[in-house]
C-alpha positions, 0 to 999 in steps of 0.5 A: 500500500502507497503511503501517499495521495497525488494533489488534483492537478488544479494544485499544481496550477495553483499560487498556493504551491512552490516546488520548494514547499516540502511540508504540507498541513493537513487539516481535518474537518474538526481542525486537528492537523497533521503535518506531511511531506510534500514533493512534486514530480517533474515526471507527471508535473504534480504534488503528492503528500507522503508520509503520514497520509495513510495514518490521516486515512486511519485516524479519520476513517478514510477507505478507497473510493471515498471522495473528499473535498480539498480546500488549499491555502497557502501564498506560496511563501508559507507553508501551505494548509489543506483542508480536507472534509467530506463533500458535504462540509463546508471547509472555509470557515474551518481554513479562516478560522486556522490561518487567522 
């Protein structure tokens, strides 16, 4: 089993991400954080986060074939944030509440 998620590729796009960004914070929908290790592939020219994507998934009840909704954050100079919420829940008042 993998240990790491491929970011949609509107992250990549994204100003909220650098290649040199190399850690991610993920936010669930009850605000608890864990901090994972970004990287970009020029192969595929996206982000993926590893180490400790497995462990977000157990602690948050995450199986395959779930679907989320991500909610990223970031300037592109500070570490980035992303919410990540069942597609029901609304994020932006979480991800408001955490950056300020």
């Amino acid at each position: 089993k993998s240990d790491k998620v491929n970011l949609p590729v509107e992250a990549a796009r994204s100003n909220a991400l650098n290649r040199r960004c190399h850690k991610m914070i993920v936010v669930n929908e009850d605000g608890k954080s864990w901090t994972l290790n970004l990287s970009f592939e020029e192969s595929d020219k996206s982000f993926h986060m590893r180490g400790g994507w497995r462990r977000f998934c157990r602690e948050n009840r995450l199986k395959v074939g779930d679907s989320v909704m991500f909610n990223l954050v970031g300037d592109g100079k500070t570490t980035p944030m992303i919410c990540i919420c069942p597609p029901k829940e609304e994020c932006s008042e979480l991800m408001s509440r955490d950056r300020g």
